[in-house]
C-alpha positions in Angstrom: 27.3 10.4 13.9 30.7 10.3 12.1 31.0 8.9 8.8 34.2 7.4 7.2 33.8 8.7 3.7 36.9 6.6 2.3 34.7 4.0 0.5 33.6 7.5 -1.7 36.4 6.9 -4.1 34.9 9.0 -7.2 33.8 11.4 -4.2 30.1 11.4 -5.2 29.9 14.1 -1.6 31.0 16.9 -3.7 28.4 15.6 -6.3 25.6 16.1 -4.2 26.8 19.4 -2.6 26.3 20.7 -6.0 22.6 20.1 -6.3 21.6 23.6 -5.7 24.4 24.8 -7.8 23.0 22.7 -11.0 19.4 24.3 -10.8 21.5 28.0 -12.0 23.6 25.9 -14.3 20.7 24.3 -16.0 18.6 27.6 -16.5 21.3 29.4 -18.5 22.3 26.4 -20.6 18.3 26.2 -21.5 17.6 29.8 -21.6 17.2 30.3 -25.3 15.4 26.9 -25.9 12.1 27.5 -26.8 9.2 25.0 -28.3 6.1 25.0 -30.1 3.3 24.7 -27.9 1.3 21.3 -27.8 -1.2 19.8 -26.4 0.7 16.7 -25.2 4.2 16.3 -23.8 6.5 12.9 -23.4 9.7 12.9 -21.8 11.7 9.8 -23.2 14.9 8.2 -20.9 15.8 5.9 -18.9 16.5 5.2 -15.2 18.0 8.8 -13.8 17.5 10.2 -17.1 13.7 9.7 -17.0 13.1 10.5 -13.3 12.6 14.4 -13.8 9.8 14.0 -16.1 8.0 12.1 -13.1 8.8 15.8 -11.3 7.3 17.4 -14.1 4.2 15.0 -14.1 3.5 16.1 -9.9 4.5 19.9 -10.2 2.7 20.6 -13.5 -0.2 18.2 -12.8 -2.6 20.7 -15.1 0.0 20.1 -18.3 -0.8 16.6 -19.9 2.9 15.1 -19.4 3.7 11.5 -20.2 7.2 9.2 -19.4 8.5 6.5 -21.7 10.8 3.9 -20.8 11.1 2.2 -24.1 12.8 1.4 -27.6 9.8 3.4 -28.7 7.1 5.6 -27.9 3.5 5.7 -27.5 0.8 5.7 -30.4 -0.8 8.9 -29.4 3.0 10.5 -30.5 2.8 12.7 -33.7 3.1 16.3 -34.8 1.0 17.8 -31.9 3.3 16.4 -29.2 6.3 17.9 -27.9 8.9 15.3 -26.9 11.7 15.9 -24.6 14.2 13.3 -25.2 16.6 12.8 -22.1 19.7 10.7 -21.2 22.4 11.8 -19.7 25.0 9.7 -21.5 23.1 10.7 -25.3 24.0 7.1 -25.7 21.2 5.1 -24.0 20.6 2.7 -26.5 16.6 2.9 -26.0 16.4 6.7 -25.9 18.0 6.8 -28.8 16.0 4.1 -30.7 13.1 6.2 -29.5 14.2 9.5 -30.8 14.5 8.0 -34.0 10.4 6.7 -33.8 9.8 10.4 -32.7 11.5 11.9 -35.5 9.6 9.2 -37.8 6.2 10.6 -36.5 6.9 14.3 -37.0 7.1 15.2 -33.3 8.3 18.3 -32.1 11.9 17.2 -30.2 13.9 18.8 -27.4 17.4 17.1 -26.8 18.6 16.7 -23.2 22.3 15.0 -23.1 25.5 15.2 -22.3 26.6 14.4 -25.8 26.9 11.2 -27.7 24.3 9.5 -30.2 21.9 12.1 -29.3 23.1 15.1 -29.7 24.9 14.0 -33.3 21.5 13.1 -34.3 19.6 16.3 -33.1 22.5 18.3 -34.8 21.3 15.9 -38.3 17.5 17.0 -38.1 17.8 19.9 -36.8 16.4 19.9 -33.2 17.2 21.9 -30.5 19.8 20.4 -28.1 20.5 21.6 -24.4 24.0 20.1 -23.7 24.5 19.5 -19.5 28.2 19.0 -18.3 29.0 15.0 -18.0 31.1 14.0 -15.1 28.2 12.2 -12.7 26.0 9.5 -12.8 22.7 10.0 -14.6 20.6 10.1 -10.9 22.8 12.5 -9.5 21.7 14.9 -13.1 18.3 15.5 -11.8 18.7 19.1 -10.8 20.1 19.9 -14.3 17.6 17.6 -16.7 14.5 19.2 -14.7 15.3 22.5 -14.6 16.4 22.6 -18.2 13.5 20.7 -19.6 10.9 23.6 -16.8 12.8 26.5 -18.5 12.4 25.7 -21.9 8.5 25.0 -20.9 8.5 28.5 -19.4 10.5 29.9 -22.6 7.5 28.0 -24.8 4.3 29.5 -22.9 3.5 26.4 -21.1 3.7 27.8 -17.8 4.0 31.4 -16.6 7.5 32.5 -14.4 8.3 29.8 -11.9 11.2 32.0 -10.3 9.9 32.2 -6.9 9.4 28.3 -6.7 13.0 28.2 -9.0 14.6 30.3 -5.7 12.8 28.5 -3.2 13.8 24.9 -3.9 17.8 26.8 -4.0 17.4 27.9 -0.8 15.8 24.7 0.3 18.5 22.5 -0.5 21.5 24.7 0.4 20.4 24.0 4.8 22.1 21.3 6.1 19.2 20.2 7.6 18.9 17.5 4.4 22.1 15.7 5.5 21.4 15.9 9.3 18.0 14.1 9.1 19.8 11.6 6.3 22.2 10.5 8.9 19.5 9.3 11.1 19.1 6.7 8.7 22.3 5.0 9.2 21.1 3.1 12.3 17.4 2.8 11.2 18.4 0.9 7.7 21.3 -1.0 9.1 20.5 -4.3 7.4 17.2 -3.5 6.7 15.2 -3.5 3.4 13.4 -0.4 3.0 10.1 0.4 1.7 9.6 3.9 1.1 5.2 5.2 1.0 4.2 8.4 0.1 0.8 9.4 -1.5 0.9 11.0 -5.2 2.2 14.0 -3.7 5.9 12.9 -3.0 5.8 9.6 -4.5 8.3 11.1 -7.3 10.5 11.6 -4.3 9.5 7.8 -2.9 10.9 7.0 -6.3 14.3 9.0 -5.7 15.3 7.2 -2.5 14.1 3.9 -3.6 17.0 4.7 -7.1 19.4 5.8 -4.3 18.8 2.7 -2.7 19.5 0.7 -5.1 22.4 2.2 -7.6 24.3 3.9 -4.4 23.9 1.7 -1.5 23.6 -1.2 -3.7 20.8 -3.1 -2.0 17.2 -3.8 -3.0 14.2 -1.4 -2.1 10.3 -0.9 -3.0 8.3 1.5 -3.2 4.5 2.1 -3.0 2.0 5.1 -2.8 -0.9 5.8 -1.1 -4.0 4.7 -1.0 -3.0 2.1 -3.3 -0.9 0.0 -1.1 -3.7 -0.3 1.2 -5.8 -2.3 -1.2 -2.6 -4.5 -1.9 0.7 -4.6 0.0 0.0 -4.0 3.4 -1.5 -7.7 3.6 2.6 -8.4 3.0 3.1 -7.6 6.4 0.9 -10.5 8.1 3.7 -13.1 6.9 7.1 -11.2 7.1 9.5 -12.9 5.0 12.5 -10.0 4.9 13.9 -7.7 7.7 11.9 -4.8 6.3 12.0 -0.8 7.5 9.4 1.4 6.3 9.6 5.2 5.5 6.7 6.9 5.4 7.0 10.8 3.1 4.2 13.0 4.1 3.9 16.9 2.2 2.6 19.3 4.7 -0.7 19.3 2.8 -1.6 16.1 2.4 -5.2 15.6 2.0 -7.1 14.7 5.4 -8.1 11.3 4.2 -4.8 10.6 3.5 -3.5 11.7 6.3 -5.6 9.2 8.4 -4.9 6.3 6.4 -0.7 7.2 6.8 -1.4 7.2 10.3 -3.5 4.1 10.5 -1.3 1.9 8.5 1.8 3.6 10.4 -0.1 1.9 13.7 -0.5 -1.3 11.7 2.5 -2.0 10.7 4.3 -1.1 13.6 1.9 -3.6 15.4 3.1 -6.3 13.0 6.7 -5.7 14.2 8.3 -3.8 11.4 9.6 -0.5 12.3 8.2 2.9 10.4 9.6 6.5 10.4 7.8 9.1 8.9 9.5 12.2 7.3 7.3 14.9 7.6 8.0 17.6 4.4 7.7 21.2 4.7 8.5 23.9 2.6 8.1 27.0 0.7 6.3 26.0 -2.2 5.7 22.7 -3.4 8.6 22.4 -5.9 10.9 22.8 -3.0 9.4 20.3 -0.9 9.5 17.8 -3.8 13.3 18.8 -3.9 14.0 18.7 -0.3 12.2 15.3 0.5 14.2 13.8 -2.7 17.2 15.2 -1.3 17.3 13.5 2.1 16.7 10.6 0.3 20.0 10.9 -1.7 21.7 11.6 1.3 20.8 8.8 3.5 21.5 6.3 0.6 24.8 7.8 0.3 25.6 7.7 3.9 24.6 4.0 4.0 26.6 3.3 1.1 29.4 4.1 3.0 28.3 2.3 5.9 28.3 -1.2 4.4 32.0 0.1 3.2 30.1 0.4 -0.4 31.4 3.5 -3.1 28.2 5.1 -3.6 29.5 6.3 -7.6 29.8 2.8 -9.8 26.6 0.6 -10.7 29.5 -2.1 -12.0 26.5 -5.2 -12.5 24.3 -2.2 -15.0 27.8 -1.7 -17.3 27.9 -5.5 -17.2 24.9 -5.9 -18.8 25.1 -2.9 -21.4 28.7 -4.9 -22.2 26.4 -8.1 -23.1 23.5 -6.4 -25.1 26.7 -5.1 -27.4 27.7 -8.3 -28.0 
């Protein structure tokens, strides 16, 4: 299928090319970061900016990681955590209102930013600050916020070399089998509103296409995780009230259970009249399956972007509201 990329006015296609690219460029910029070892870690951010600490949460599943979307941060915060505080921008009003709760407290902070409030502040107290080059949206910084933020836990002790998973998930998202698949979903979306499932395995990745969804193609899309959804919003689908396509992401080691209960609610729905495409993930290693799955999800919300004549890059009606909260 050809693709008119003129809507792509701030070229977001030469954006995601450089996914793979941003892995190398976030490992050097973080190579000489190193922290205390605690027993706790938060990430603090926002939208895009917090997203990779969800990756962190599913690839490090044995560290104790926690996310925080807030003007502050959580009570159990205090000398023995290590706080990674993210946003792309370094101006993100409640990042930065949450650094300044974490400095309160005594925690151990590593700076991820562009620039801005943040970085001024780290420079104040002290902390260490990993700078990533600016020039994209926040969701399309992934590669480079979650790569710095795993090297400086590798620098720090908290895991041992993750190199071979590091090169893996490069290699995975330099095929061009990631774009291929995503054009599929041109025809398959058209005018759809989809619902993206995936167990605790890829449901960081569920959470990537459902952002690309909504800040590139502009449209509204849910997302849900196994088993979960099955105790809950599968009744949705007796009363349809929405033209509704669902994606199911499936890791090439689910768990048996799990597998049965994709399949069974794949039949279910599909018997209710809703269509359901599954994307079965395979890989290397996990890391690179997380990555690859994510990425075909970036993909197909860019392509459909441009398919409702849509430029993938601006998110005009979030800058409206940050205008209002200034005022």
């Amino acid at each position: 299928m050809e693709i008119d990329r003129t809507p792509d006015r701030q070229n977001m296609y030469e954006v995601l090319l450089g996914y793979p690219d941003q892995i190398a460029k976030a490992l050097s910029l973080a190579s000489q970061v190193k922290a205390r070892q605690c027993p706790r870690i938060l990430i603090a951010g926002m939208g895009g900016s917090a997203f990779p600490g969800e990756i962190l949460k599913s690839y490090l599943p044995h560290l104790d990681i926690t996310t925080s979307r807030d003007y502050t941060i959580p009570s159990f915060v205090g000398k023995d955590t290590l706080v990674f505080v993210v946003s792309f921008s370094g101006n993100t009003e409640e990042t930065v209102s949450a650094f300044r709760h974490a400095l309160r407290v005594g925690a151990q902070c590593v700076v991820v930013c562009s620039g801005g409030k943040l970085q001024e502040i780290a420079s104040i107290h002290k902390h260490p600050t990993i700078i990533v080059p600016s020039g994209m949206q926040p969701r399309d910084a992934t590669c480079l916020l979650f790569f710095a933020m795993l090297r400086v836990l590798e620098n720090s002790g908290y895991l041992p070399s993750a190199e071979k998973d590091v090169q893996a998930t490069i290699r995975a998202l330099k095929s061009p089998l990631h774009q291929k698949m995503a054009l599929e979903f041109v025809e398959r979306l058209d005018g759809k509103i989809p619902l993206i499932y995936a167990s605790s395995k890829m449901a960081c990745a569920a959470r990537r296409w459902k952002i690309g969804f909504n800040e590139n193609t502009k449209i509204h899309a849910f997302v849900n995780e196994f088993p979960e959804l099955n105790h809950n919003e599968m009744v949705g689908f007796t009363s349809l009230k929405g033209p509704f396509s669902t994606i199911i992401l499936r890791d090439q080691e689910e768990e048996p259970q799990i597998i049965k209960r994709m399949q069974l609610t794949k039949d279910i729905i599909r018997g209710k009249g809703t269509p359901v495409v599954e994307v079965a993930v395979k890989g290397e290693c996990y890391l690179s399956r997380i990555f690859s799955a994510l990425y075909v999800g970036v993909w197909a919300s860019y392509y459909l972007a441009l398919h409702y004549n849509q430029d993938p890059t601006p998110v005009a009606i979030i800058e409206e509201l940050k205008e209002k909260l200034k005022k």
